[in-house]
ZADO-1210 file (C-alpha; in nm, 4 decimals, padded with zeros to 6 digits):
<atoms>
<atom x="00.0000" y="00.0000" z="00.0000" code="UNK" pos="1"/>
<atom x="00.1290" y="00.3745" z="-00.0985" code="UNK" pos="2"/>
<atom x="-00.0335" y="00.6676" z="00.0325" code="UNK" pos="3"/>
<atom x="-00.0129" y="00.9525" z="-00.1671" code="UNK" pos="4"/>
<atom x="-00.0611" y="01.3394" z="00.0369" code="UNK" pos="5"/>
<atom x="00.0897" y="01.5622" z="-00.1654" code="UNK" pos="6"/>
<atom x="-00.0405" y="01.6516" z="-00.5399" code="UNK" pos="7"/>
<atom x="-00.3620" y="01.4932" z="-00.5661" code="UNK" pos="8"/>
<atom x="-00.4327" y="01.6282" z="-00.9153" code="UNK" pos="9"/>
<atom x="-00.3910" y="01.3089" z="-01.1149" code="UNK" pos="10"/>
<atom x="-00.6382" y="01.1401" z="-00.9221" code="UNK" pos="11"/>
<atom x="-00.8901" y="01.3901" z="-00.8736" code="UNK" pos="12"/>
<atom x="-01.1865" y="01.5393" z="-01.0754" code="UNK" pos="13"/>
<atom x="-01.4613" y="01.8113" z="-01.0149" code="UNK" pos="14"/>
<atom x="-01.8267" y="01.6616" z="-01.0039" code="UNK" pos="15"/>
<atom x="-01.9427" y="01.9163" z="-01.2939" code="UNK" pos="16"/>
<atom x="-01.6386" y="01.7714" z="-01.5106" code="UNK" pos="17"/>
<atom x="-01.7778" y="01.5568" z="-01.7950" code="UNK" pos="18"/>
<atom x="-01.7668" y="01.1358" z="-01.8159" code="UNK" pos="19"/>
<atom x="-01.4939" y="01.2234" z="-02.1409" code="UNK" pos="20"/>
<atom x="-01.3168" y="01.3934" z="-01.9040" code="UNK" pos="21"/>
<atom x="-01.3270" y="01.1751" z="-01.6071" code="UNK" pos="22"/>
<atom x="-01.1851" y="00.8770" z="-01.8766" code="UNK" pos="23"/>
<atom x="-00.9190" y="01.0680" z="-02.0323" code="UNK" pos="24"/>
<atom x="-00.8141" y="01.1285" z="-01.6254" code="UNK" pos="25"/>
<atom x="-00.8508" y="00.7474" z="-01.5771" code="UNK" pos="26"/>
<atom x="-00.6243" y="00.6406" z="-01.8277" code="UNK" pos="27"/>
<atom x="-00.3899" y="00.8780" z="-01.7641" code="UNK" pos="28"/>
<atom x="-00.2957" y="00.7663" z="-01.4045" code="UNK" pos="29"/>
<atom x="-00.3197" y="00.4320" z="-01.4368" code="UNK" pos="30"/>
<atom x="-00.5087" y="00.3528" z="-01.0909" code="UNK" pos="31"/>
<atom x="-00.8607" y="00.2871" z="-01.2638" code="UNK" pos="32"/>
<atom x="-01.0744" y="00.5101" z="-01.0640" code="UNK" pos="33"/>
<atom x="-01.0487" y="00.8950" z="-00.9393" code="UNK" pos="34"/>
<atom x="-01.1759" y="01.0565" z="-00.6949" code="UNK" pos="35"/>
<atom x="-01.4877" y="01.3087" z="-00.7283" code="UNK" pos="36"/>
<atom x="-01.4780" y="01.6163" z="-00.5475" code="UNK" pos="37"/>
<atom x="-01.7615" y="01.8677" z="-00.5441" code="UNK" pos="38"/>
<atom x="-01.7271" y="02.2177" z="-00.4260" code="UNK" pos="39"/>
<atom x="-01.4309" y="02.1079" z="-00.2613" code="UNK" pos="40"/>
<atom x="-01.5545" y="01.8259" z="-00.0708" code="UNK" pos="41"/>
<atom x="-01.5424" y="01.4686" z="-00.1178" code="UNK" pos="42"/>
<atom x="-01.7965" y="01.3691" z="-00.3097" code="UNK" pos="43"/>
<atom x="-01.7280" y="01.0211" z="-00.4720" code="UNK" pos="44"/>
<atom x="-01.5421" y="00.7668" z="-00.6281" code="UNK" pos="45"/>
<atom x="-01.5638" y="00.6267" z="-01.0293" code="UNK" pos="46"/>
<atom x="-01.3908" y="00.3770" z="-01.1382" code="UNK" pos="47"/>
<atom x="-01.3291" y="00.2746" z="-01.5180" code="UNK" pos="48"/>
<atom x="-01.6030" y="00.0203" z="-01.4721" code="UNK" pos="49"/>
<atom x="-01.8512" y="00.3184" z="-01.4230" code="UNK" pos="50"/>
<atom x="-01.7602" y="00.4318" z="-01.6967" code="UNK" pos="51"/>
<atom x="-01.8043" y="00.1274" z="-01.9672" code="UNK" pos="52"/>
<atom x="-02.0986" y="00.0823" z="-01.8246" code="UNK" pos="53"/>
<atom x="-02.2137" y="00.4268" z="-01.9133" code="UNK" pos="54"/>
<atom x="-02.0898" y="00.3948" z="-02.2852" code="UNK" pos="55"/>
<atom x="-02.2914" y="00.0050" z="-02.2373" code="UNK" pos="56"/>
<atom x="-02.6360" y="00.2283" z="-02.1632" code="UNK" pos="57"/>
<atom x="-02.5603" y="00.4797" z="-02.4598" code="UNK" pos="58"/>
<atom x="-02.5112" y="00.8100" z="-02.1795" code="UNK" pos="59"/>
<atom x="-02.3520" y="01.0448" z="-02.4021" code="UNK" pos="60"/>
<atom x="-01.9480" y="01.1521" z="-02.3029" code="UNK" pos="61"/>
<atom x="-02.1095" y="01.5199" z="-02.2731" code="UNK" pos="62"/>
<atom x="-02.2904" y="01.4231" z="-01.9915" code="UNK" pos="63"/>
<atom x="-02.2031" y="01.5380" z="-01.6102" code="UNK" pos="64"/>
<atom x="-01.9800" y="01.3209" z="-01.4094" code="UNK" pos="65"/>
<atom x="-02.2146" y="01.3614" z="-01.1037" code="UNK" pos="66"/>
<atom x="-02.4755" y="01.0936" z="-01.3181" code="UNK" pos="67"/>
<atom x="-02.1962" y="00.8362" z="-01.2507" code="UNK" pos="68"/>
<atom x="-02.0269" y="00.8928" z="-00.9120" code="UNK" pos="69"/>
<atom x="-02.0290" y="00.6366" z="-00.6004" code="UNK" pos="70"/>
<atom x="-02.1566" y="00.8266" z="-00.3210" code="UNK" pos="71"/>
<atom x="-02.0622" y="00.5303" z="-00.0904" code="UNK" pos="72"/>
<atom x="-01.7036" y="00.4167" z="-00.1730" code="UNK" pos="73"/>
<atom x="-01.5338" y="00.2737" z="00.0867" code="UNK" pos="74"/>
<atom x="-01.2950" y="00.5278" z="00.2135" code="UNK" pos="75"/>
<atom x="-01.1475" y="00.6362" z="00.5491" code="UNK" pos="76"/>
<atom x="-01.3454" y="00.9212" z="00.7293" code="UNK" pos="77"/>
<atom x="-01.2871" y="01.1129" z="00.9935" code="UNK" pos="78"/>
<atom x="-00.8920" y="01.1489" z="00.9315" code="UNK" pos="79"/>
<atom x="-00.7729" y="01.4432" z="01.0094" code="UNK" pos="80"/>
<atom x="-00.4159" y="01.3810" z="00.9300" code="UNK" pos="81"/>
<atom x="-00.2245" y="01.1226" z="00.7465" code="UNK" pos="82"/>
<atom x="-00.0391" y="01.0389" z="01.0152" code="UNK" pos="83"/>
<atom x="-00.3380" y="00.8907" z="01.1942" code="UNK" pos="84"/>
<atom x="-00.4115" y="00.6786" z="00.8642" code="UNK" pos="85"/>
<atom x="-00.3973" y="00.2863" z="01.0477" code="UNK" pos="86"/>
<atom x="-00.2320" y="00.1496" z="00.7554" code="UNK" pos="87"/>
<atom x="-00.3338" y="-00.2289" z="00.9261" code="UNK" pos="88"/>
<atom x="-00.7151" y="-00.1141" z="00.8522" code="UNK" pos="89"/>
<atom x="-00.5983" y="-00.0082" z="00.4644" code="UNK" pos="90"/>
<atom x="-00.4625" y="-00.3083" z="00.3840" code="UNK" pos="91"/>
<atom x="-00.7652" y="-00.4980" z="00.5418" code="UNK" pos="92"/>
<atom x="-00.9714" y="-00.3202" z="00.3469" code="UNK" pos="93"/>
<atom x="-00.7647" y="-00.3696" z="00.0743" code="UNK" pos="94"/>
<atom x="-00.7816" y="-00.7778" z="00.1148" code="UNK" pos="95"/>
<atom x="-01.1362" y="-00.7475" z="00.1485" code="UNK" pos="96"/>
<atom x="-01.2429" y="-00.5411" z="-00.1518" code="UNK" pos="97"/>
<atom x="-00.9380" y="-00.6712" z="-00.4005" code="UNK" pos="98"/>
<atom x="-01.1369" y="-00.4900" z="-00.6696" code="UNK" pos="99"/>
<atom x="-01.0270" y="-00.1692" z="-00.5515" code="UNK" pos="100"/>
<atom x="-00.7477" y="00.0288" z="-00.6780" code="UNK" pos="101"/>
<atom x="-00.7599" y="00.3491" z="-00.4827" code="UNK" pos="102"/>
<atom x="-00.9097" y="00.4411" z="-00.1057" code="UNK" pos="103"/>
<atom x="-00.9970" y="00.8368" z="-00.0556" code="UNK" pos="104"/>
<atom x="-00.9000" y="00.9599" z="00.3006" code="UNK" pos="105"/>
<atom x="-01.1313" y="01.2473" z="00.4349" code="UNK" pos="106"/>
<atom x="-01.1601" y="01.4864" z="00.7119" code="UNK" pos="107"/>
<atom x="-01.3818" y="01.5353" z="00.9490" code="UNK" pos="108"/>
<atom x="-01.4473" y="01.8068" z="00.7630" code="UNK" pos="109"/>
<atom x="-01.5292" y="01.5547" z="00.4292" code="UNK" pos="110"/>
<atom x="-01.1805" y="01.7169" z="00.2939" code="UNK" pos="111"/>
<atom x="-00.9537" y="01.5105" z="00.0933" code="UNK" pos="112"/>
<atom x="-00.6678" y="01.4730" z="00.2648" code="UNK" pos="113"/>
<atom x="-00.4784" y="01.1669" z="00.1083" code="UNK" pos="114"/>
<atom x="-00.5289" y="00.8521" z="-00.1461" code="UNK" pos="115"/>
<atom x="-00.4352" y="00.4929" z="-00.0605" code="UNK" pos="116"/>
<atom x="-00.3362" y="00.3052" z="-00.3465" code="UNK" pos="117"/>
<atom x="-00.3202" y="-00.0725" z="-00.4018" code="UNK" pos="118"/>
<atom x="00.0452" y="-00.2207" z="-00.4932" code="UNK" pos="119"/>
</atoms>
């Protein structure tokens, strides 16, 4: 497991971004999902699979990202700094969800503070 505090960018998309957008984002970083923010605030998770799935129902690449977005990844809340990240908990959650690439880590505040990533 990697945890990642410092430039978020590559991993990170506005909610009123577009699904082209969020897949030109995805394949650019590699990790198969990014996180949504809106306003700011953590708002999401979609993955790659979101997004075939939207081509697979014909939603047009114009379309908001917000139509897509996981409002219920699982993610570590209530973190308010990466030092108090339990890295035994993020690699049990990584053994029990082996699907997913990427964990968001917010504030109490619902703040992105830092990404886990999957080796």
């Amino acid at each position: 497991m990697n945890i990642l505090t410092s430039d978020l960018s590559p991993f990170v998309i506005d909610s009123t971004s577009s699904i082209l957008e969020a897949a030109f984002l995805i394949d650019a970083n590699t990790k198969k999902s990014i996180v949504v923010l809106k306003s700011g605030f953590f708002y999401g998770v979609v993955s790659d699979g979101d997004l075939r799935r939207s081509i697979l129902h014909n939603v047009p690449p114009c379309v908001s990202l917000s139509t897509l977005v996981n409002r219920n990844p699982i993610c570590l809340r209530n973190i308010d700094s990466p030092s108090c990240i339990n890295n035994e908990l993020v690699n049990k959650l990584f053994d029990n969800y082996p699907w997913i690439s990427l964990m968001p880590v917010v504030n109490s505040d619902d703040r992105l503070i830092a990404i886990a990533f999957r080796f």
